[in-house]
N, CA, C and O atoms as CSV, one atom per row, in Angstrom:
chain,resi,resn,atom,element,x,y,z
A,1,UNK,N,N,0.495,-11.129,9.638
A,1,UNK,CA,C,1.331,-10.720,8.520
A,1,UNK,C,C,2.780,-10.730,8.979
A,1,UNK,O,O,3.083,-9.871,9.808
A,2,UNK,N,N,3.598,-11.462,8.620
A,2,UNK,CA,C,5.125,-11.412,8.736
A,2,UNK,C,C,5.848,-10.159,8.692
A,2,UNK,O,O,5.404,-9.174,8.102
A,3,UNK,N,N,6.588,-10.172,9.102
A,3,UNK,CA,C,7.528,-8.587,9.394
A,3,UNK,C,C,8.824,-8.342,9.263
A,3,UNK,O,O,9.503,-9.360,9.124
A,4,UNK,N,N,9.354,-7.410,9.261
A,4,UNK,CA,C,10.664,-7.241,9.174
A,4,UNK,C,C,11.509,-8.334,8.328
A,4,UNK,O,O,12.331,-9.167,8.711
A,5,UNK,N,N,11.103,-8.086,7.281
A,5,UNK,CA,C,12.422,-9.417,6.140
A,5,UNK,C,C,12.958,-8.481,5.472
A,5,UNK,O,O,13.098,-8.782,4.286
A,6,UNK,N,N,13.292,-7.536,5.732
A,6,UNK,CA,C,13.953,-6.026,4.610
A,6,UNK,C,C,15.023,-6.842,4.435
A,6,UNK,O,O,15.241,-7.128,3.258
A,7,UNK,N,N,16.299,-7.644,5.838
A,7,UNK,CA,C,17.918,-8.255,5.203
A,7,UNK,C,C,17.640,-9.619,4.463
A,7,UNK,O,O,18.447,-10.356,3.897
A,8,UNK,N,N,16.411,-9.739,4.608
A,8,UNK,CA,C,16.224,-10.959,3.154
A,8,UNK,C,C,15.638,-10.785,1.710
A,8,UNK,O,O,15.885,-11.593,0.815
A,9,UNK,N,N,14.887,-9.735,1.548
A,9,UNK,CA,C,14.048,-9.241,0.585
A,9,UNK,C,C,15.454,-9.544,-0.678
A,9,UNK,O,O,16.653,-9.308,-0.532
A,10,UNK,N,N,14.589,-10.253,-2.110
A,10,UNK,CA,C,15.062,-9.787,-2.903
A,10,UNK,C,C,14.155,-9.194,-3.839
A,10,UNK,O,O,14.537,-8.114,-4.288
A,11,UNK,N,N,13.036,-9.629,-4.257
A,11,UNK,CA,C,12.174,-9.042,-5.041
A,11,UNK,C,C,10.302,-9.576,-4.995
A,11,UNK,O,O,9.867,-10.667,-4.628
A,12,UNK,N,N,9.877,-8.924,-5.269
A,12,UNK,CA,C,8.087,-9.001,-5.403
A,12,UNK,C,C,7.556,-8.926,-6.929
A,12,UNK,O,O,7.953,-8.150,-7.799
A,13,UNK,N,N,6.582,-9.900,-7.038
A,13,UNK,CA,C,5.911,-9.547,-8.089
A,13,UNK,C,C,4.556,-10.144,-7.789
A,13,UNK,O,O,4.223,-10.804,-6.805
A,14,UNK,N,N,3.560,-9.628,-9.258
A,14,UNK,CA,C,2.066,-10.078,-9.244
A,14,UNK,C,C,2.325,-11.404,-9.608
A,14,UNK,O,O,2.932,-11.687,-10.641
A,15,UNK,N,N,1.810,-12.403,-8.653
A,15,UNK,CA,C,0.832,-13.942,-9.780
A,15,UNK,C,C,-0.218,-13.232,-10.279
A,15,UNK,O,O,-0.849,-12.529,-9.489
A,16,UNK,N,N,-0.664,-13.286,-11.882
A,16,UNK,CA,C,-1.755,-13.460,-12.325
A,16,UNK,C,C,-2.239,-14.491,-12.084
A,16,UNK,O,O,-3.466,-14.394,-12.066
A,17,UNK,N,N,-1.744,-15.843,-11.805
A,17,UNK,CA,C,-2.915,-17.440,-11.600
A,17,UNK,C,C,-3.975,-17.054,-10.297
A,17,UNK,O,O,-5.173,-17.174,-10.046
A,18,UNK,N,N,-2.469,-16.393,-9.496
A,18,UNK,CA,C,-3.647,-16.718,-7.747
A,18,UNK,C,C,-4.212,-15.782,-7.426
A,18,UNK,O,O,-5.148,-15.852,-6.630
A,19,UNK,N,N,-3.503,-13.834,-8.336
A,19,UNK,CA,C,-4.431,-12.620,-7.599
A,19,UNK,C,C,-3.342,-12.674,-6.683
A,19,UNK,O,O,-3.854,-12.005,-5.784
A,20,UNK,N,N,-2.194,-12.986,-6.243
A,20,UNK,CA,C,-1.464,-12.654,-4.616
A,20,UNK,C,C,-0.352,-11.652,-5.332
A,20,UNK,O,O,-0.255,-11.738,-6.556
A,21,UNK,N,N,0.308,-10.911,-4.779
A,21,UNK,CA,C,1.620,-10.225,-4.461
A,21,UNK,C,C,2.359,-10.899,-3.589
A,21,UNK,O,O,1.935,-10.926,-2.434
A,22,UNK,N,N,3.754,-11.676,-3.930
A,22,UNK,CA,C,4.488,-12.728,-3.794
A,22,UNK,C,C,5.791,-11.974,-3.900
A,22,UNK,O,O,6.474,-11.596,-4.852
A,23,UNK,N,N,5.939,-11.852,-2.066
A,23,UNK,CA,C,7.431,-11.354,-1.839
A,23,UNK,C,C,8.177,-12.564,-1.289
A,23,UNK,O,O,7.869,-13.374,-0.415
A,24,UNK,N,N,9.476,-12.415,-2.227
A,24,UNK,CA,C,10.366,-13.565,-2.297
A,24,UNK,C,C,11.494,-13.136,-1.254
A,24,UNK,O,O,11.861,-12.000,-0.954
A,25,UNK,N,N,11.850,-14.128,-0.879
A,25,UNK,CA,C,13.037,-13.422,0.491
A,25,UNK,C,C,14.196,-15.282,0.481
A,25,UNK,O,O,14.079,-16.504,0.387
A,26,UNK,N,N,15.222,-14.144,0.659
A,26,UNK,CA,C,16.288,-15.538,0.411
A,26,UNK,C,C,17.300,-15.084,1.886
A,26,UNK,O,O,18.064,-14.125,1.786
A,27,UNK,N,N,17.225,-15.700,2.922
A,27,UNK,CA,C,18.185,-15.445,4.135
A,27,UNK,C,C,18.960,-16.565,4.415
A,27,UNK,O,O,18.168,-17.452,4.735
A,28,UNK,N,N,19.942,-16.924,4.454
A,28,UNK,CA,C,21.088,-18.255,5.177
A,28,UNK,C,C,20.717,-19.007,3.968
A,28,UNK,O,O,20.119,-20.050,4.230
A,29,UNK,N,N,20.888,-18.790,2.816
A,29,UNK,CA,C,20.509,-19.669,1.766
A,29,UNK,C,C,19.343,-20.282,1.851
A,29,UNK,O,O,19.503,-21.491,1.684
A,30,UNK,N,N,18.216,-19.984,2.039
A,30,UNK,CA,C,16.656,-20.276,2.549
A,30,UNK,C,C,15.481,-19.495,1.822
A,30,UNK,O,O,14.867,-18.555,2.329
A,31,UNK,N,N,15.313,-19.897,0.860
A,31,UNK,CA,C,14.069,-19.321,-0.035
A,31,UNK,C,C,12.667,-19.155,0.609
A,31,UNK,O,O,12.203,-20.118,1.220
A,32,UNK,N,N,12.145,-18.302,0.540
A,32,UNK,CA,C,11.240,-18.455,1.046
A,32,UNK,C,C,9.872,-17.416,0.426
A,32,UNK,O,O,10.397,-16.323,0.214
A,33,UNK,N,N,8.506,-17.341,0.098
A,33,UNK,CA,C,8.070,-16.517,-0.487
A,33,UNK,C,C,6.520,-16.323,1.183
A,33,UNK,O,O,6.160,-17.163,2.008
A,34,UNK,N,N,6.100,-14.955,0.984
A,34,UNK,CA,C,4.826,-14.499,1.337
A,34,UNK,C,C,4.138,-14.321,0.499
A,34,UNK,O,O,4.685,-13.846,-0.496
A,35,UNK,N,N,2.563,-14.588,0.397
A,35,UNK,CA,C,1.726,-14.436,-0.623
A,35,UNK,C,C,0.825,-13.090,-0.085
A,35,UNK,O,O,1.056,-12.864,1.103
A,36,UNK,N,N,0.067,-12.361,-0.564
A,36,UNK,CA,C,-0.781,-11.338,-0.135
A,36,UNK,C,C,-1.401,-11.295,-0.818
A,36,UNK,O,O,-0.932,-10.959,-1.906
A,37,UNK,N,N,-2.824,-11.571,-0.765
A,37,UNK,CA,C,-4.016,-11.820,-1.085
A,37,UNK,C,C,-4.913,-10.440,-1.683
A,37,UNK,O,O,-5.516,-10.113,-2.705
A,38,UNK,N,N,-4.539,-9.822,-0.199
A,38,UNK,CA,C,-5.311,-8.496,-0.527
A,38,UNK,C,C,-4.698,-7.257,-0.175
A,38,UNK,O,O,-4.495,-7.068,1.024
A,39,UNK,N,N,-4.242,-6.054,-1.295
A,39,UNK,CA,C,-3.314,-5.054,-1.126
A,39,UNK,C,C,-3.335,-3.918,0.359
A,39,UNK,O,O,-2.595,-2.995,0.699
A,40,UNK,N,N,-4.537,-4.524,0.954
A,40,UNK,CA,C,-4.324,-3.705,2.707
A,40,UNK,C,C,-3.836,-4.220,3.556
A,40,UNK,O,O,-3.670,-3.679,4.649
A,41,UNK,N,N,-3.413,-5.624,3.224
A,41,UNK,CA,C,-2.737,-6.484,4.532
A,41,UNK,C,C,-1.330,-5.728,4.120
A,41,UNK,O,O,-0.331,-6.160,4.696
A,42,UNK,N,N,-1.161,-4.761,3.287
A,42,UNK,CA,C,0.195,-4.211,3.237
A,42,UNK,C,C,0.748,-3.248,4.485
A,42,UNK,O,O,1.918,-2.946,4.719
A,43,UNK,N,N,-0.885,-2.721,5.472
A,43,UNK,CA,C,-0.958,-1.717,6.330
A,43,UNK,C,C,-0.226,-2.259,7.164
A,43,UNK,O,O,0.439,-1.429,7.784
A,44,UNK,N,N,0.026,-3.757,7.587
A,44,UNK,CA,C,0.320,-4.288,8.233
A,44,UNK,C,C,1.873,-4.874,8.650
A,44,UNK,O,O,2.281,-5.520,9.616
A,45,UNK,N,N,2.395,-4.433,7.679
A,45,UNK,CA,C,4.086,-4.470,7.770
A,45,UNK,C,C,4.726,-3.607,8.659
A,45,UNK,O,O,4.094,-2.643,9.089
A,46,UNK,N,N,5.853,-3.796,8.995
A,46,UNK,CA,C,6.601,-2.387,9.695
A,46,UNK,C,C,7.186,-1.534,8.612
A,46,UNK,O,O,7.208,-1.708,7.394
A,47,UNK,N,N,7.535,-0.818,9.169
A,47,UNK,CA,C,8.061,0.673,8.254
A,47,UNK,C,C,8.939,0.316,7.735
A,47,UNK,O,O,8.981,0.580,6.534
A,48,UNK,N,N,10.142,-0.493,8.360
A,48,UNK,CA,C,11.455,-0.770,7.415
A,48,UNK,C,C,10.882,-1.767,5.800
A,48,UNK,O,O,11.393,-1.751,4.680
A,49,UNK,N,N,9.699,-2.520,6.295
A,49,UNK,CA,C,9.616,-3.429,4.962
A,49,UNK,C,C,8.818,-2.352,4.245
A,49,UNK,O,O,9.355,-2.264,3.141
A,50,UNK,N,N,7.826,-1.502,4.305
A,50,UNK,CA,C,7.488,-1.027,3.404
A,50,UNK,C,C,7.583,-0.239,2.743
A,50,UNK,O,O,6.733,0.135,1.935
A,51,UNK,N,N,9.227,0.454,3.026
A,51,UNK,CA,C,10.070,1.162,2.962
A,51,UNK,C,C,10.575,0.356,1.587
A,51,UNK,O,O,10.328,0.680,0.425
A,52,UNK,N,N,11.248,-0.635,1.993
A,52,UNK,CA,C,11.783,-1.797,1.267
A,52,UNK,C,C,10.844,-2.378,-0.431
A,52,UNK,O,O,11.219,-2.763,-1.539
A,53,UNK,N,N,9.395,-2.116,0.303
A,53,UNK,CA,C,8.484,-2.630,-1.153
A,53,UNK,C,C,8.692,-1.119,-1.591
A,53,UNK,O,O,8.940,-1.444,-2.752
A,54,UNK,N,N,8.764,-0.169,-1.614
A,54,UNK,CA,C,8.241,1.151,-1.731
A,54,UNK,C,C,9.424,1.658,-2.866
A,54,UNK,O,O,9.143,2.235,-3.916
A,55,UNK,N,N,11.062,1.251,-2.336
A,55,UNK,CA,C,11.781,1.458,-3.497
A,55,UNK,C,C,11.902,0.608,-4.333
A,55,UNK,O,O,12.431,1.148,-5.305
A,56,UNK,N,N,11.696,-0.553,-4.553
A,56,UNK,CA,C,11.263,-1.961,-5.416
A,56,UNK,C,C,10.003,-2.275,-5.881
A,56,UNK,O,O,9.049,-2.813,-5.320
A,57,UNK,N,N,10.193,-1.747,-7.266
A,57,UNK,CA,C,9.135,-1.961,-7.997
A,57,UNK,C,C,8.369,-3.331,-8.040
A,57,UNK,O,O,9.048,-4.246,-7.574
A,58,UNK,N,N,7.314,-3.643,-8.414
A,58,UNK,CA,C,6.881,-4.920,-8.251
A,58,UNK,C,C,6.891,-5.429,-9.605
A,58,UNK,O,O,6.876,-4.639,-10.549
A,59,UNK,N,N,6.913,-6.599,-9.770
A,59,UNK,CA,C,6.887,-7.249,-11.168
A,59,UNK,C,C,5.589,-7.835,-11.604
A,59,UNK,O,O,5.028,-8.417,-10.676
A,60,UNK,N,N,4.977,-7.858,-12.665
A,60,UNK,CA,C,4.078,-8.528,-13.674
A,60,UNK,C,C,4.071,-8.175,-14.672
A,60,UNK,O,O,4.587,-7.101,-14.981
A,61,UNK,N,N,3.388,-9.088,-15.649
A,61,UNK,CA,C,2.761,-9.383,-16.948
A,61,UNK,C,C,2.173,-8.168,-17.160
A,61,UNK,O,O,1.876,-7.519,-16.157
A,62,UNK,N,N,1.881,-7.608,-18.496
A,62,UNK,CA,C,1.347,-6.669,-18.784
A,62,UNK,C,C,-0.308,-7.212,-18.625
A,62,UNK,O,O,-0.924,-6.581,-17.766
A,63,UNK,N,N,-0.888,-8.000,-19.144
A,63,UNK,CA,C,-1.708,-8.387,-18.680
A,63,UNK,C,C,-2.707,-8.275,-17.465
A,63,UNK,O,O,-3.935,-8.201,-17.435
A,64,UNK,N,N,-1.610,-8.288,-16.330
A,64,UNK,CA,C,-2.248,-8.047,-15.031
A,64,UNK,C,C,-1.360,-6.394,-14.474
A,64,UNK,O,O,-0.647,-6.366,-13.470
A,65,UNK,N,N,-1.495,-5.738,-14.948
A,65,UNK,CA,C,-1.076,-4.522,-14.676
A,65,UNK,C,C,-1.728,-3.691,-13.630
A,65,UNK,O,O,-1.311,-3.229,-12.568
A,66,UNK,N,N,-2.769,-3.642,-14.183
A,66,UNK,CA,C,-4.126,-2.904,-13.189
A,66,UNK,C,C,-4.109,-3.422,-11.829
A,66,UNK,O,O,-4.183,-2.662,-10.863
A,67,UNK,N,N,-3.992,-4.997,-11.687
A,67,UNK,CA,C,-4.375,-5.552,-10.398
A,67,UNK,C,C,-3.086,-5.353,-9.590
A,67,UNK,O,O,-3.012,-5.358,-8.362
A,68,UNK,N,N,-1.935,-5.151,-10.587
A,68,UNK,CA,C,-0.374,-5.539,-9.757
A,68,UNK,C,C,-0.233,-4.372,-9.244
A,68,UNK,O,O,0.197,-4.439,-8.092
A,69,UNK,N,N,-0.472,-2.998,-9.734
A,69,UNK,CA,C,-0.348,-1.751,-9.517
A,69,UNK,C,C,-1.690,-1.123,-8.363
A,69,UNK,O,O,-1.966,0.024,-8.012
A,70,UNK,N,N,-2.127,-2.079,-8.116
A,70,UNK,CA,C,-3.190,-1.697,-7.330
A,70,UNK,C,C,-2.011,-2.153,-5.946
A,70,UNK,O,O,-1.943,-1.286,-5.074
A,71,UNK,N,N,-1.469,-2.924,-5.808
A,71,UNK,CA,C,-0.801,-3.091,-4.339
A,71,UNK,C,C,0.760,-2.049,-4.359
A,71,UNK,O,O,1.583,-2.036,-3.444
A,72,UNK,N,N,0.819,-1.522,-5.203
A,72,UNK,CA,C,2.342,-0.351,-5.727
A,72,UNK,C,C,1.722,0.749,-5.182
A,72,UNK,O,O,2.345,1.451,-4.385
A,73,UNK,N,N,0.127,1.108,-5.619
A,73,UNK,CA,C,-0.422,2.062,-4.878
A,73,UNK,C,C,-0.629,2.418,-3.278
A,73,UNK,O,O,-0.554,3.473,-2.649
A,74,UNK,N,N,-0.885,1.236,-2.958
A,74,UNK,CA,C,-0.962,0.891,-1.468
A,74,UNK,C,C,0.382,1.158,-0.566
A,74,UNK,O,O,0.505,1.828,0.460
A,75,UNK,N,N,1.363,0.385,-1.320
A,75,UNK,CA,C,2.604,0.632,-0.937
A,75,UNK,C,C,3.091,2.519,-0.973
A,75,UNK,O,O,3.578,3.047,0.027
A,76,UNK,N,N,2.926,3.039,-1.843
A,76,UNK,CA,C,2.816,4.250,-2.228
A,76,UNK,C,C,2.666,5.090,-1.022
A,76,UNK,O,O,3.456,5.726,-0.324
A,77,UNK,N,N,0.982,4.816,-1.000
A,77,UNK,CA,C,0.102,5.952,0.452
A,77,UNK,C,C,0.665,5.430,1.777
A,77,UNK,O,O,0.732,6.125,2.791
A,78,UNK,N,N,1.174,3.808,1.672
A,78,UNK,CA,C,1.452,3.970,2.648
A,78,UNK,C,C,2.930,4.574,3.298
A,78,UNK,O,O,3.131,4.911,4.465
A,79,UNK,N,N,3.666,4.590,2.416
A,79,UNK,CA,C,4.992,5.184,2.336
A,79,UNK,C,C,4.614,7.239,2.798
A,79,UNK,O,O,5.086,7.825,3.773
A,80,UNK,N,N,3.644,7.870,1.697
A,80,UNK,CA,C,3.755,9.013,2.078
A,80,UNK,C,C,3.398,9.184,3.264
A,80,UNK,O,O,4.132,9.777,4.055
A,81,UNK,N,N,1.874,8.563,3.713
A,81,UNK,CA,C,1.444,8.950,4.919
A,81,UNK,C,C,1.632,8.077,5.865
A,81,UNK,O,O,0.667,7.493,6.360
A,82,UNK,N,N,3.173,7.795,6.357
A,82,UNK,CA,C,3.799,6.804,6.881
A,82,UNK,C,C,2.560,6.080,7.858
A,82,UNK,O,O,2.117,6.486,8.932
A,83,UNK,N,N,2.099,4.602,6.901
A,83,UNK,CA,C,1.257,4.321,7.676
A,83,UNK,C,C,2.169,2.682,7.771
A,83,UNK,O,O,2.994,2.290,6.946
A,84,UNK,N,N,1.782,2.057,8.836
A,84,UNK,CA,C,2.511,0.976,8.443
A,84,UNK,C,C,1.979,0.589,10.291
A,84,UNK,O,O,1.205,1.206,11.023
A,85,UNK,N,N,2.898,-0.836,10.569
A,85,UNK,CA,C,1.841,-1.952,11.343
A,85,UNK,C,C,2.023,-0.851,13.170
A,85,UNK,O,O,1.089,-1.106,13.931
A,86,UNK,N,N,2.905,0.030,13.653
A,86,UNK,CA,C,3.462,0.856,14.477
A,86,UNK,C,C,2.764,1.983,14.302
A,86,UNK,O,O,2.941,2.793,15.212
A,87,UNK,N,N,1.979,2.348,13.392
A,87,UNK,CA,C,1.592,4.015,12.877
A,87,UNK,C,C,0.334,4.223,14.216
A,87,UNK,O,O,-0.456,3.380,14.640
A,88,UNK,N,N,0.521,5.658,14.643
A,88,UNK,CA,C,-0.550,5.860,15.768
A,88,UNK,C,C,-1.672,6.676,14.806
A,88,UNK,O,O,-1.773,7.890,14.628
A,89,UNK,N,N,-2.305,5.809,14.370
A,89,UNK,CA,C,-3.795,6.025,13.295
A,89,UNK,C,C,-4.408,7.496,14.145
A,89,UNK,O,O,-4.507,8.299,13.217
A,90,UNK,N,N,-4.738,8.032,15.093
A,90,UNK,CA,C,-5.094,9.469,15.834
A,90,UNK,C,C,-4.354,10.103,15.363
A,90,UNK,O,O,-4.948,10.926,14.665
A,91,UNK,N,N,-2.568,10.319,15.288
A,91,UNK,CA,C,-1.945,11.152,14.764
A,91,UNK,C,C,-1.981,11.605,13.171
A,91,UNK,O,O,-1.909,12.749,12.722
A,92,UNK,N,N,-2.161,9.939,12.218
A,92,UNK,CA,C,-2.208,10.552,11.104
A,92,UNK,C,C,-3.741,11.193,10.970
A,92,UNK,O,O,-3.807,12.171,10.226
A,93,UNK,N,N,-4.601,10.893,11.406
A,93,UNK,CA,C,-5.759,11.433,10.790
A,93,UNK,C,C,-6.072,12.973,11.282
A,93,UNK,O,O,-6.602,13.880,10.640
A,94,UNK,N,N,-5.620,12.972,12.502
A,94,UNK,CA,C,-5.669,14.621,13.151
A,94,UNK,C,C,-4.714,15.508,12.226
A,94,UNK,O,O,-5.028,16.676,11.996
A,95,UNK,N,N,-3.110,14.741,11.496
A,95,UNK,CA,C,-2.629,15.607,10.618
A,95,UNK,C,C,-3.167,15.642,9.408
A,95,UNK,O,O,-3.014,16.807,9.040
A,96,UNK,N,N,-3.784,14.965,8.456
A,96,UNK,CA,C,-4.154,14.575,7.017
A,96,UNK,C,C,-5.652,14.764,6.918
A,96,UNK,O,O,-5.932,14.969,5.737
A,97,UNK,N,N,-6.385,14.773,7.447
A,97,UNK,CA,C,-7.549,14.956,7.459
A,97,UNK,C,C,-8.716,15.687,8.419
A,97,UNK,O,O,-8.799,15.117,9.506
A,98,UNK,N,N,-9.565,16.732,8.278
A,98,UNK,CA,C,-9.806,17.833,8.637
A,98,UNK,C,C,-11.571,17.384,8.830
A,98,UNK,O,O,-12.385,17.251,7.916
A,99,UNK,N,N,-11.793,17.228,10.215
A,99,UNK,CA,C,-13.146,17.161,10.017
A,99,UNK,C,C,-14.020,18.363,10.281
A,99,UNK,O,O,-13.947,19.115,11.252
A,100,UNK,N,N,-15.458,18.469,8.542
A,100,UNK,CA,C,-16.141,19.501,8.508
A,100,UNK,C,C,-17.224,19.533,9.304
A,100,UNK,O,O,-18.098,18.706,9.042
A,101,UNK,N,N,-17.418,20.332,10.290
A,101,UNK,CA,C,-19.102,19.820,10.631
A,101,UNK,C,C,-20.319,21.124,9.965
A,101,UNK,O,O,-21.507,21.349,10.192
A,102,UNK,N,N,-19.617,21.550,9.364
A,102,UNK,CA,C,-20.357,22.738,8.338
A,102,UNK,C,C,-21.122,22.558,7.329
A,102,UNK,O,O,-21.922,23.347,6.827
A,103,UNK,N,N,-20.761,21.081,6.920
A,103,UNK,CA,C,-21.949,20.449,5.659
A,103,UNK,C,C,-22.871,20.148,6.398
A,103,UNK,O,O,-22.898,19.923,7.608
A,104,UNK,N,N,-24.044,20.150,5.230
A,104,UNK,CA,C,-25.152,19.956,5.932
A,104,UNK,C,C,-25.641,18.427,5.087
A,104,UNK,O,O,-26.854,18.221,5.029
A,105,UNK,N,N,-25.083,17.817,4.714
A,105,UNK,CA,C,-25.359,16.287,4.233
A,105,UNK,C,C,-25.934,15.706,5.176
A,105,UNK,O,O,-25.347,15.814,6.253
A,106,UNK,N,N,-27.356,14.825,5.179
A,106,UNK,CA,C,-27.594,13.945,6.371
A,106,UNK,C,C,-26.807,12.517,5.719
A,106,UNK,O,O,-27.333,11.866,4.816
A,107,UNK,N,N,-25.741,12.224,6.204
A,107,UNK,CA,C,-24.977,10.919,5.941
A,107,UNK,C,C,-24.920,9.957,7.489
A,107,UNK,O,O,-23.958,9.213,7.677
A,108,UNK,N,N,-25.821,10.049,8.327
A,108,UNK,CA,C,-26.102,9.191,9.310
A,108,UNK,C,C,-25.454,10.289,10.273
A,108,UNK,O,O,-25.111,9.655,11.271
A,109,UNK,N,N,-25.188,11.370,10.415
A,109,UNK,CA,C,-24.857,12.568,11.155
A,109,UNK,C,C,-23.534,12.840,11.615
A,109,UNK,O,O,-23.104,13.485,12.572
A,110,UNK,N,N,-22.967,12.154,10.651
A,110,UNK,CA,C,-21.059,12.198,10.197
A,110,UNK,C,C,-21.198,13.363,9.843
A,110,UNK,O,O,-22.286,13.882,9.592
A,111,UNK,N,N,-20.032,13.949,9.779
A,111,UNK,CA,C,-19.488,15.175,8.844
A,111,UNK,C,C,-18.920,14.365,8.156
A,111,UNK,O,O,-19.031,13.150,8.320
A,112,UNK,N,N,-17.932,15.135,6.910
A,112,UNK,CA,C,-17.456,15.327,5.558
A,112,UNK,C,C,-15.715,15.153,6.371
A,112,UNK,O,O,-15.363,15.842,7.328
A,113,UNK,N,N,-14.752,13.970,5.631
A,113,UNK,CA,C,-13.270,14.086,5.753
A,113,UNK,C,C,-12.527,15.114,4.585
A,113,UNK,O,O,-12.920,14.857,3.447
A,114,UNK,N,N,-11.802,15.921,4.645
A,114,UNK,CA,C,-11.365,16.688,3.540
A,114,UNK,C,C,-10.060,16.057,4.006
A,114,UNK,O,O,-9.834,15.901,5.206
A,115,UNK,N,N,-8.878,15.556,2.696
A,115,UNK,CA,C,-7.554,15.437,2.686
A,115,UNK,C,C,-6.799,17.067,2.975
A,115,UNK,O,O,-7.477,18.019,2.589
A,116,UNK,N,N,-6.008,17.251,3.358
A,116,UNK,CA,C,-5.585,18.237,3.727
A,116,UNK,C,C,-4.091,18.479,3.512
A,116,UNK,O,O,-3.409,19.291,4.137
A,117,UNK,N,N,-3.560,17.431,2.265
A,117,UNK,CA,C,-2.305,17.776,2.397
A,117,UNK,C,C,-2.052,18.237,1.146
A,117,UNK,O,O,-1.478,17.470,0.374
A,118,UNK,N,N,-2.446,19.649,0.666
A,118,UNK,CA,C,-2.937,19.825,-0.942
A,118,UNK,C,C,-1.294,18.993,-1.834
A,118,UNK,O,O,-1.394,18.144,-2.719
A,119,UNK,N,N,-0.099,19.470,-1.353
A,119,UNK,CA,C,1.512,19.217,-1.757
A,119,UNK,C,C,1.396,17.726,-2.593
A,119,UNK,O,O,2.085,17.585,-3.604
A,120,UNK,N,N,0.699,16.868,-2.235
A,120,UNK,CA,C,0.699,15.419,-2.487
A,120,UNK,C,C,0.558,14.648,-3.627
A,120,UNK,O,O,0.702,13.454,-3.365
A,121,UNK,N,N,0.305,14.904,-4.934
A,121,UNK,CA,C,-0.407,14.415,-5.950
A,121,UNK,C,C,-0.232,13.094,-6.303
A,121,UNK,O,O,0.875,12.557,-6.277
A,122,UNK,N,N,-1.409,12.442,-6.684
A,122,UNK,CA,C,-0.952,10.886,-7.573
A,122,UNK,C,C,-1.225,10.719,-8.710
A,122,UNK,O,O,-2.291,11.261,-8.999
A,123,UNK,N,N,-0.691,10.143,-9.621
A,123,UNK,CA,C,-0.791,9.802,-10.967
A,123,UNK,C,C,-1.821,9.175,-11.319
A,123,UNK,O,O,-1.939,8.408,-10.364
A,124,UNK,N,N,-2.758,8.918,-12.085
A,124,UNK,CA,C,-3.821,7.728,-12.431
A,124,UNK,C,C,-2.922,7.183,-13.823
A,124,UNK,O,O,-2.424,7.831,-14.743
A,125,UNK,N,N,-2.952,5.578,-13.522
A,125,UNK,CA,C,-2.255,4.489,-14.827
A,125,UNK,C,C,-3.702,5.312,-16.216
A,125,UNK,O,O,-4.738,5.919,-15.946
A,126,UNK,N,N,-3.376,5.111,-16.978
A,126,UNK,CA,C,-4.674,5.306,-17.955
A,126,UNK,C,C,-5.199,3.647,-18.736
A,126,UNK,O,O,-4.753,2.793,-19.503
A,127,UNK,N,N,-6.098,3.867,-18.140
A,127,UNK,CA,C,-6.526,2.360,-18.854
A,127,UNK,C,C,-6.217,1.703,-20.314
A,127,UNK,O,O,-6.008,2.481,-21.244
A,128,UNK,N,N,-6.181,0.274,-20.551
A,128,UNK,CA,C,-5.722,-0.252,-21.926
A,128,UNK,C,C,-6.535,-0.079,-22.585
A,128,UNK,O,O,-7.627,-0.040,-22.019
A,129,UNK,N,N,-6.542,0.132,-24.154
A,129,UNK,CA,C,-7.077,-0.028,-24.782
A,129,UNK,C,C,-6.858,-0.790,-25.957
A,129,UNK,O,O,-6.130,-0.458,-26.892
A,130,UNK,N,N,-7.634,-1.997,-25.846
A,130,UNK,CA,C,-7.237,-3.091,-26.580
A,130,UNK,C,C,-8.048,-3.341,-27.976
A,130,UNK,O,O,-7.757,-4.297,-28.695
């Protein structure tokens, strides 16, 4: 996954044809676009770019709303719970998530993850109704 284009970034939006999130970046007069296939290769940026998608809304069709807002979300969690391609994954999960071993679920002899950061809330889009 490509990195650090925050001094080229100008804007992102959904293709509905291909399903990608298509960040456009223009540096030394040089156009250039990334396609993203699937909204977790977003984990994979550094902090400054997803910083960068995070205050820049993404663009689409009303049409494809659901699918475009599915990678805004991504961008989102990954912004609060600064996760991004540098993040030491032990630290966030020892802060954000609390493991129970008090349930008694047989789930292959896992315990239960509880989120733990009650402060946090997210919105749900409400579906179309056409």
């Amino acid at each position: 996954m490509r990195q650090d284009f925050m001094d080229g970034f100008r804007w992102w939006y959904y293709d509905g044809r291909t399903g990608e999130a298509v960040i456009v970046l223009c540096k030394d007069k040089k156009w250039e676009t990334v396609r993203i296939f699937d909204p977790m290769w977003l984990t994979n940026l550094s902090q400054k770019d997803v910083q960068a998608l995070f205050r820049n809304q993404i663009f689409f069709d009303v049409p494809d709303m659901v699918q475009a807002l599915q990678f805004m979300r991504v961008i989102r969690l990954c912004s609060i719970f600064k996760i991004h391609a540098g993040a030491d994954w032990k630290a966030i999960s020892a802060k954000y998530f609390k493991k129970e071993a008090s349930k008694t679920s047989d789930h292959h002899g896992s315990g239960w993850f509880r989120l733990e950061s009650p402060g946090i809330g997210f919105r749900t889009i409400p579906e179309v109704v056409e």
